[in-house]
C-alpha positions as CSV (number, residue, x, y, z in Angstrom):
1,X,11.8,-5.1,16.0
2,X,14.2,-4.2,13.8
3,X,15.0,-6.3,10.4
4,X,17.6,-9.0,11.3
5,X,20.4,-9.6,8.8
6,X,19.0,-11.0,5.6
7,X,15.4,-12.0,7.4
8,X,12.3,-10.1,7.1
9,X,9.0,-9.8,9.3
10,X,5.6,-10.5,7.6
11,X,4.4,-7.0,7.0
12,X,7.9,-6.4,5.3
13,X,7.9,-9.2,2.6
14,X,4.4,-8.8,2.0
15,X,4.9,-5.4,0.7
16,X,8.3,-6.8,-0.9
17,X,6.5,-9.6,-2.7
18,X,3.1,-7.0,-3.5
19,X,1.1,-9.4,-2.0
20,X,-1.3,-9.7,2.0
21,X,-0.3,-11.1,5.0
22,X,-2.2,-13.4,4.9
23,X,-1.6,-14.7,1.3
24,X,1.9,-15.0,2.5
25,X,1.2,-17.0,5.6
26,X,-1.3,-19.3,3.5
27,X,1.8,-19.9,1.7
28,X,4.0,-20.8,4.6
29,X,1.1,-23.0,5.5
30,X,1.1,-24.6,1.8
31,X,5.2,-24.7,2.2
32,X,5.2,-22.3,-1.0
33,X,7.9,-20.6,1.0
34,X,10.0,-21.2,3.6
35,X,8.9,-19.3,6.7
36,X,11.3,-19.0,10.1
37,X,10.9,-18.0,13.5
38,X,12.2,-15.5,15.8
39,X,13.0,-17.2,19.0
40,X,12.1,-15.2,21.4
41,X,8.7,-13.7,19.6
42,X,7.8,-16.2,17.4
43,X,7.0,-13.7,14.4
44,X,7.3,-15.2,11.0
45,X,10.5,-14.2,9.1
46,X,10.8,-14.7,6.1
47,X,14.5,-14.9,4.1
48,X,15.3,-11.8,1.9
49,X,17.4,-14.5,-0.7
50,X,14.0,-16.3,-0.6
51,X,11.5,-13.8,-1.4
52,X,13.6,-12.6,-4.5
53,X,13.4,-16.2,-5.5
54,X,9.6,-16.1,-5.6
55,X,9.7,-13.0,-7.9
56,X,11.9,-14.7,-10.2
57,X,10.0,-17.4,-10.4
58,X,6.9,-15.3,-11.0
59,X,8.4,-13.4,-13.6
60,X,9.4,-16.2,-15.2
61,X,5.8,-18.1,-15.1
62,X,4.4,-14.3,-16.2
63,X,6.8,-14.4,-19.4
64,X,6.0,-17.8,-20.4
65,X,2.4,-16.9,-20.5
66,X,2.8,-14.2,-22.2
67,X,4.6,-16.1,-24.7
68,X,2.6,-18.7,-25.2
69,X,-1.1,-15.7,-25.7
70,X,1.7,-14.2,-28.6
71,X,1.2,-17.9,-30.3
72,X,-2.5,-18.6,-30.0
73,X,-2.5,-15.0,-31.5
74,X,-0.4,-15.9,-34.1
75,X,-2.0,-19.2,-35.2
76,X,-5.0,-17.8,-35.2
């Protein structure tokens, strides 16, 4: 199957996002992230525009921890 405009298959975002399968179906399952089906094979898609969303949000949650070690350091 062939990528439809704008969705991807598991497989795909998995290795967009750097994460398993099944971390990202555990997610669906959690509603981290919104998960959508083919109609006629059921496979999990998952929206491009979505998926970039969840590595901002990563990076941002990555760059305030960061921030905050750099304080403890410094007070200490």
């Amino acid at each position: 199957m062939e990528r439809l405009n704008g969705y991807l298959k598991i497989r795909q975002a998995a290795e967009f996002l750097g994460v398993s399968p099944n971390t990202l179906r555990n997610w669906g399952k959690e509603n981290k992230i919104p998960e959508f089906r083919h109609p006629l094979n059921n496979y999990r898609l998952y929206r491009r525009s979505d998926l970039e969303g969840v590595l901002r949000r990563i990076k941002r949650l990555g760059t305030a921890k960061d921030e905050r070690q750099r304080r403890q350091k410094a007070e200490h």
